[in-house]
N, CA, C and O atoms as CSV, one atom per row, in Angstrom:
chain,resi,resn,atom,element,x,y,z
A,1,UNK,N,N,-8.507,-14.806,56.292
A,1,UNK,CA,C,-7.639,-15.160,55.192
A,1,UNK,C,C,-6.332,-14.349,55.246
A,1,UNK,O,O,-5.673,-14.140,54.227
A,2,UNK,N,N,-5.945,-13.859,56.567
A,2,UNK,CA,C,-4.943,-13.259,56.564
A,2,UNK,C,C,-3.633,-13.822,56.892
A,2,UNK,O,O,-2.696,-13.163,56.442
A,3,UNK,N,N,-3.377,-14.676,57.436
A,3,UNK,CA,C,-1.993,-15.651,57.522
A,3,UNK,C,C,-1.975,-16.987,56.928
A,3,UNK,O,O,-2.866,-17.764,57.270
A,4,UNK,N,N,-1.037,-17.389,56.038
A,4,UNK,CA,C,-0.822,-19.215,55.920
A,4,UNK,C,C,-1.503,-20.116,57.249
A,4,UNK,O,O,-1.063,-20.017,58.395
A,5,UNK,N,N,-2.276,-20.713,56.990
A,5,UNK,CA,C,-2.423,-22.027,57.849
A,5,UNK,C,C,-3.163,-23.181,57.147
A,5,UNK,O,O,-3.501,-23.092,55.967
A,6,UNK,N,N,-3.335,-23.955,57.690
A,6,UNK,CA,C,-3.943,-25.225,57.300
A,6,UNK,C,C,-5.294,-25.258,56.409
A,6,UNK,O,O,-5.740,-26.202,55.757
A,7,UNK,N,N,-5.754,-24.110,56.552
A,7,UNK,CA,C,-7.211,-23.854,56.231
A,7,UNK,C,C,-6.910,-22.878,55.487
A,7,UNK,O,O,-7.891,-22.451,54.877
A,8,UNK,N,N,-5.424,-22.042,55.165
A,8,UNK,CA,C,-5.573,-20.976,54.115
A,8,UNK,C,C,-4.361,-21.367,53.269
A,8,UNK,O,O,-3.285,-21.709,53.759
A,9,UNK,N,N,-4.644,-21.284,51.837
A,9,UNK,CA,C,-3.278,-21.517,51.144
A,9,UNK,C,C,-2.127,-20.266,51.024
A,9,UNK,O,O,-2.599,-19.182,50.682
A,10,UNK,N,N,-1.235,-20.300,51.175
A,10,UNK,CA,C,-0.047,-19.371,51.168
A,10,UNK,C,C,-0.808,-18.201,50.030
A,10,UNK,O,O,-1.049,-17.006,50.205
A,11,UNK,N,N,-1.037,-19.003,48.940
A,11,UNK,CA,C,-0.930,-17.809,47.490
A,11,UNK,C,C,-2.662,-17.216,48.020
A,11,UNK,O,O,-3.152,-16.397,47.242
A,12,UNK,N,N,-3.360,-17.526,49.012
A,12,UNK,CA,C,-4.769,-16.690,49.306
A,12,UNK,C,C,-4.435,-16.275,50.805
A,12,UNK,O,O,-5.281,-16.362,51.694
A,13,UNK,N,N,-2.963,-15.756,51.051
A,13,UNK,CA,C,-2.780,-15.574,52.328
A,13,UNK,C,C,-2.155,-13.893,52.075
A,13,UNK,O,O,-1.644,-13.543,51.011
A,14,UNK,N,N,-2.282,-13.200,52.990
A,14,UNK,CA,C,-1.974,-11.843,52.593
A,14,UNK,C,C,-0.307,-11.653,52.387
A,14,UNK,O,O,-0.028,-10.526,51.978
A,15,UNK,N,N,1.129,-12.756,52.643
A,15,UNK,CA,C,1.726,-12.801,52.424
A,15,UNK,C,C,2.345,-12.425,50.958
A,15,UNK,O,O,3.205,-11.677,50.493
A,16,UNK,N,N,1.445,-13.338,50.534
A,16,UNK,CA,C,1.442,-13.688,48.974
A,16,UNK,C,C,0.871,-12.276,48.288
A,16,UNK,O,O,1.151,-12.089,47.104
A,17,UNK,N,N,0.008,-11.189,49.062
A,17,UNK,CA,C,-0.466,-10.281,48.302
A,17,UNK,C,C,0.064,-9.097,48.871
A,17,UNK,O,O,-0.339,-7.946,48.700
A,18,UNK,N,N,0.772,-9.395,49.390
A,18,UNK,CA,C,2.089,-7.599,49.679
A,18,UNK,C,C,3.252,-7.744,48.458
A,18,UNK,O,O,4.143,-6.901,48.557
A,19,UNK,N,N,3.367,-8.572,47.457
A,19,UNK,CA,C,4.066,-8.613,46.133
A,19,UNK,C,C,3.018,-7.540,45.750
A,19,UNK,O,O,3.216,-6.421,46.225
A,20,UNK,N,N,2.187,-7.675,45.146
A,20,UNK,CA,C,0.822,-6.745,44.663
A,20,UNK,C,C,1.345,-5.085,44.694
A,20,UNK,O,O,1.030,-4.126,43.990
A,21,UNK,N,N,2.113,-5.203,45.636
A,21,UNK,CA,C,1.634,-3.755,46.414
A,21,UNK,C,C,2.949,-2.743,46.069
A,21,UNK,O,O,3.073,-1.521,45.997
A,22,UNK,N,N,4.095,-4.183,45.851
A,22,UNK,CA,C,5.296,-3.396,45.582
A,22,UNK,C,C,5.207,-3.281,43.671
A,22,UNK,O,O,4.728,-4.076,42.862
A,23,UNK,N,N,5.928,-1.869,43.455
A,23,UNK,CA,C,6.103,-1.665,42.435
A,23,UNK,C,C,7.521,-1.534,41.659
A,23,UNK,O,O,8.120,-0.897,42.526
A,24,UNK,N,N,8.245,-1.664,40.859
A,24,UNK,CA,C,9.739,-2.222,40.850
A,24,UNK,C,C,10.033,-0.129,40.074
A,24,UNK,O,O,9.335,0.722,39.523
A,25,UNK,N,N,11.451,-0.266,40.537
A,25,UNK,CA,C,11.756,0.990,39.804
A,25,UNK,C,C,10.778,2.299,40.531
A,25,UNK,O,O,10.171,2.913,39.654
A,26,UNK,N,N,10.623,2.614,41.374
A,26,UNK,CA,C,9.538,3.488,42.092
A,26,UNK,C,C,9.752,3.692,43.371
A,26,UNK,O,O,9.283,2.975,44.255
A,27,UNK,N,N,10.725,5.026,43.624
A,27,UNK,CA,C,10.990,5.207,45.278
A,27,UNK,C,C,9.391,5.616,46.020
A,27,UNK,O,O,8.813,5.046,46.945
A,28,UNK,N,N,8.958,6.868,45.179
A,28,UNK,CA,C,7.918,7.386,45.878
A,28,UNK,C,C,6.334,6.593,44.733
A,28,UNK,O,O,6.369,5.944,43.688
A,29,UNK,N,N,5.033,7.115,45.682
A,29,UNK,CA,C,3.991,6.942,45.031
A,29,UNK,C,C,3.307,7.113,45.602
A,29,UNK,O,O,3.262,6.562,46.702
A,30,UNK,N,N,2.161,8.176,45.093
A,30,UNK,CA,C,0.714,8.900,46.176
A,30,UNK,C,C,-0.353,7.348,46.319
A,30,UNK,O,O,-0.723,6.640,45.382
A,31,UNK,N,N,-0.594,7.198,47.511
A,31,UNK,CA,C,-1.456,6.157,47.930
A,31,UNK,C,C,-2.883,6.298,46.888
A,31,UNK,O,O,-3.725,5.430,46.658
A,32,UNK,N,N,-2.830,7.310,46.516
A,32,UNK,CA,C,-4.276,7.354,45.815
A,32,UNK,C,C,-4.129,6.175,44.568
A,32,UNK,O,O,-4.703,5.123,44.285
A,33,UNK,N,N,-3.136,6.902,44.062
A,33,UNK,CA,C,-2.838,6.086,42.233
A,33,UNK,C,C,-1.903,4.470,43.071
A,33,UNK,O,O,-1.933,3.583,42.217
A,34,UNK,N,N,-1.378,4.097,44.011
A,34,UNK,CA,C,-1.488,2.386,44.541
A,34,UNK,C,C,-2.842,2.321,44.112
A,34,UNK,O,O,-3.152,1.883,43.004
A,35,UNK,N,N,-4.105,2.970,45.406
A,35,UNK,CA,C,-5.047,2.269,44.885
A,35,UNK,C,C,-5.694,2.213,43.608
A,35,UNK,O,O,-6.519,1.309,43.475
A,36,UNK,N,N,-5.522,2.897,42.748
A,36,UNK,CA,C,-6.141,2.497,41.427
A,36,UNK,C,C,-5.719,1.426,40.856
A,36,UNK,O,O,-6.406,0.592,40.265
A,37,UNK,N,N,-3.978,1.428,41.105
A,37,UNK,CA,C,-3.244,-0.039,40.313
A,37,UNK,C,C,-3.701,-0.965,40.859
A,37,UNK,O,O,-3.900,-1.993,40.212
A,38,UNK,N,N,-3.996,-0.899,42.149
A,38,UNK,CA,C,-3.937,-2.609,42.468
A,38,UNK,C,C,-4.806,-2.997,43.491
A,38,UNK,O,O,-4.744,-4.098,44.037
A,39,UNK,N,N,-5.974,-1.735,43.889
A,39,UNK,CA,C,-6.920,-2.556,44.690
A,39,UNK,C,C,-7.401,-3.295,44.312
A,39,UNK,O,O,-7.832,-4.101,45.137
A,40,UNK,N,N,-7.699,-3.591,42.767
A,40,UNK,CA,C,-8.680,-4.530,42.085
A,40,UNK,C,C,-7.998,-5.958,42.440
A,40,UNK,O,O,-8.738,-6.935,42.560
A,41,UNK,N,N,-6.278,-6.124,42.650
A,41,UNK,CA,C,-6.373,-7.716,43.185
A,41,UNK,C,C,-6.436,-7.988,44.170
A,41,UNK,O,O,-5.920,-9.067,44.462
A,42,UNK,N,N,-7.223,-7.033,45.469
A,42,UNK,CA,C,-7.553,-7.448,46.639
A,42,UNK,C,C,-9.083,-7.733,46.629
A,42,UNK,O,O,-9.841,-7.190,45.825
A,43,UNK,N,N,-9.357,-8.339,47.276
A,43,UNK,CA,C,-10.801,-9.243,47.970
A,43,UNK,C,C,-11.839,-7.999,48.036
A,43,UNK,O,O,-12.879,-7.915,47.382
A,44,UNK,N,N,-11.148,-6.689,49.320
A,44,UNK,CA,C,-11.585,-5.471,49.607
A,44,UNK,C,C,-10.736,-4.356,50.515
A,44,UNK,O,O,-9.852,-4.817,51.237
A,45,UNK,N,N,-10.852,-3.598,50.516
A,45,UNK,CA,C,-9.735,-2.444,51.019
A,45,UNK,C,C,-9.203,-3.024,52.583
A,45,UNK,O,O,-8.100,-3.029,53.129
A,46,UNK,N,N,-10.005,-3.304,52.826
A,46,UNK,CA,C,-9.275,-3.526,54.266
A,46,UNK,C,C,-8.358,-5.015,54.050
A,46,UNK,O,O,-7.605,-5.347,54.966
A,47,UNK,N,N,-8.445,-5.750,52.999
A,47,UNK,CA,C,-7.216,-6.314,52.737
A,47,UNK,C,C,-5.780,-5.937,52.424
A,47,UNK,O,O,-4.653,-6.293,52.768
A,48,UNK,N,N,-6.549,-4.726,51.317
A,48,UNK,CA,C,-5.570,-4.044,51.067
A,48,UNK,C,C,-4.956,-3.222,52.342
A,48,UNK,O,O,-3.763,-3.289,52.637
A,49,UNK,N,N,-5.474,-2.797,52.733
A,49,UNK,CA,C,-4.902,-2.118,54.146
A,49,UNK,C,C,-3.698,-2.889,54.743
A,49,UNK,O,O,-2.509,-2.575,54.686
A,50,UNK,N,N,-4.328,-4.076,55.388
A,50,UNK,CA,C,-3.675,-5.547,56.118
A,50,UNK,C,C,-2.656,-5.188,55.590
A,50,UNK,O,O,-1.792,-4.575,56.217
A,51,UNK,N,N,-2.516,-5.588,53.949
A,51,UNK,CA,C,-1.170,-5.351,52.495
A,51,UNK,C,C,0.015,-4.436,53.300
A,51,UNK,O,O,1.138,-4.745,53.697
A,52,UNK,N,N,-0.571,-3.470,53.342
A,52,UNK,CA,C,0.051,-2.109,53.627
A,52,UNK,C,C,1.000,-2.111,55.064
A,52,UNK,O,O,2.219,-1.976,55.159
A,53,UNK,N,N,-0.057,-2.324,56.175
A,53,UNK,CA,C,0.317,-2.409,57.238
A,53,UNK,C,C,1.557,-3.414,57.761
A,53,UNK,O,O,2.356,-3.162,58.664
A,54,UNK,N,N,1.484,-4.689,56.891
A,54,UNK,CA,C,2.376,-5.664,56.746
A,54,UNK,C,C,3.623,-4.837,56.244
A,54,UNK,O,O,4.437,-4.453,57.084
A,55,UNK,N,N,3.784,-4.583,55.077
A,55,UNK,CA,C,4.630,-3.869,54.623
A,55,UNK,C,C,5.230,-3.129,55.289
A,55,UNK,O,O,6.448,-3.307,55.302
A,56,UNK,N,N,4.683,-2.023,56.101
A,56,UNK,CA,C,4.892,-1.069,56.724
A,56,UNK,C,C,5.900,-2.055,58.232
A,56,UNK,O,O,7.112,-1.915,58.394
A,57,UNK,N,N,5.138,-2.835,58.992
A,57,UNK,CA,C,5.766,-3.600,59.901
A,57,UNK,C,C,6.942,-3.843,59.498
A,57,UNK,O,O,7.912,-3.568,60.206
A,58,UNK,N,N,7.088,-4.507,58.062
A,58,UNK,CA,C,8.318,-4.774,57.836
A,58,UNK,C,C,9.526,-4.393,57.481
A,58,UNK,O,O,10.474,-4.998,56.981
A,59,UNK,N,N,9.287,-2.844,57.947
A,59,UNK,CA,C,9.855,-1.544,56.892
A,59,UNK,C,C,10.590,-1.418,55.741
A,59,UNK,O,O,11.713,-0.983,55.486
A,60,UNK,N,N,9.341,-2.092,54.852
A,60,UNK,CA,C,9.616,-2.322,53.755
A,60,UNK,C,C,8.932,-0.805,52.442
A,60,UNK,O,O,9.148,-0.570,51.253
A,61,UNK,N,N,8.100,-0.146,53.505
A,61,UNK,CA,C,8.016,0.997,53.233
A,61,UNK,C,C,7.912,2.382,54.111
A,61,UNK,O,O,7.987,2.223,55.329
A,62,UNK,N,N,7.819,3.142,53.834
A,62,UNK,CA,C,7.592,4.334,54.779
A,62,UNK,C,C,6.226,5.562,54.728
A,62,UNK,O,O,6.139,5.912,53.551
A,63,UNK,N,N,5.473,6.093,55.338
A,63,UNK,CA,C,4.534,6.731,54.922
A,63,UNK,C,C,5.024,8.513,55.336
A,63,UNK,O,O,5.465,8.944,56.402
A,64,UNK,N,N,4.805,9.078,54.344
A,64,UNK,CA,C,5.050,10.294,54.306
A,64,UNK,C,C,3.555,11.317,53.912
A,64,UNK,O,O,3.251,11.825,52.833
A,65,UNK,N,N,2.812,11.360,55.266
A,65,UNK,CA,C,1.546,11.694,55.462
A,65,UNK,C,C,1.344,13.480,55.156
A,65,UNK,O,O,0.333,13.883,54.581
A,66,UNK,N,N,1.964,14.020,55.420
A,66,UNK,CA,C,2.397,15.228,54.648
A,66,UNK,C,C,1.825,15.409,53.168
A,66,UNK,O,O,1.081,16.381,53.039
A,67,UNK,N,N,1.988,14.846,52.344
A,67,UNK,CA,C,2.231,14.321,50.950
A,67,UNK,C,C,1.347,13.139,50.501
A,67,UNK,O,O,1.167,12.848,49.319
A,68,UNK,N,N,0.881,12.569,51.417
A,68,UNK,CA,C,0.150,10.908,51.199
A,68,UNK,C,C,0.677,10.358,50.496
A,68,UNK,O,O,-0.032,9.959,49.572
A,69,UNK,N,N,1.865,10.049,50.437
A,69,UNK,CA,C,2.864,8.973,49.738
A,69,UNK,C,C,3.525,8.011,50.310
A,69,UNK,O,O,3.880,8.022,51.489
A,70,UNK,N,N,3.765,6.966,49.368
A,70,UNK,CA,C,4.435,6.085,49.961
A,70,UNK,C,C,5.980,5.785,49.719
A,70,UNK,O,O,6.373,5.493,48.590
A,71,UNK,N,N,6.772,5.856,50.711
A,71,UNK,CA,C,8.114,5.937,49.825
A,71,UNK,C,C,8.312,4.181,50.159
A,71,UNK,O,O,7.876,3.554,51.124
A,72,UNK,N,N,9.211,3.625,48.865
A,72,UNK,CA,C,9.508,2.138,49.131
A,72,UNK,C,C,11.177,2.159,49.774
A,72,UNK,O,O,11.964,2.950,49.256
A,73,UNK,N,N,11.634,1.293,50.868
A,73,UNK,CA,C,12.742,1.467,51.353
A,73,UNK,C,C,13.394,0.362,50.655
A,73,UNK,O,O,12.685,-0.532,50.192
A,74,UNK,N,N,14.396,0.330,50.554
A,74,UNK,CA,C,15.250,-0.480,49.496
A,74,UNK,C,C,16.277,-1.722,51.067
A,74,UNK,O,O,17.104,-2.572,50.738
């Protein structure tokens, strides 16, 4: 259920659930408290992961492992 295709609808495609992940107004944020907000609208963590990793591909965020945060790039 991880890409749009014929057999998956866009809004149950992980596309549709990296919105989820962004938070508006929020450069930084410890990965711990993401997951409290919003693992609950993933399936299971390793969706959420997918979420992340997408994001990350798209450098749409940055990980600052030091700190376990996530900074959002604008």
């Amino acid at each position: 259920m991880a890409f749009p295709s014929k057999f998956t609808k866009f809004d149950k495609s992980i596309l549709a659930k990296i919105s989820w992940l962004i938070i508006d107004d929020v450069e930084f944020i410890k990965l711990s408290e993401l997951m409290k907000l919003r693992l609950s609208k993933f399936e299971d963590i390793s969706e959420f992961m997918l979420a992340l990793d997408v994001l990350f591909a798209l450098e749409k965020i940055e990980l600052k492992e030091s700190e376990g945060q996530i900074k959002y790039v604008k």
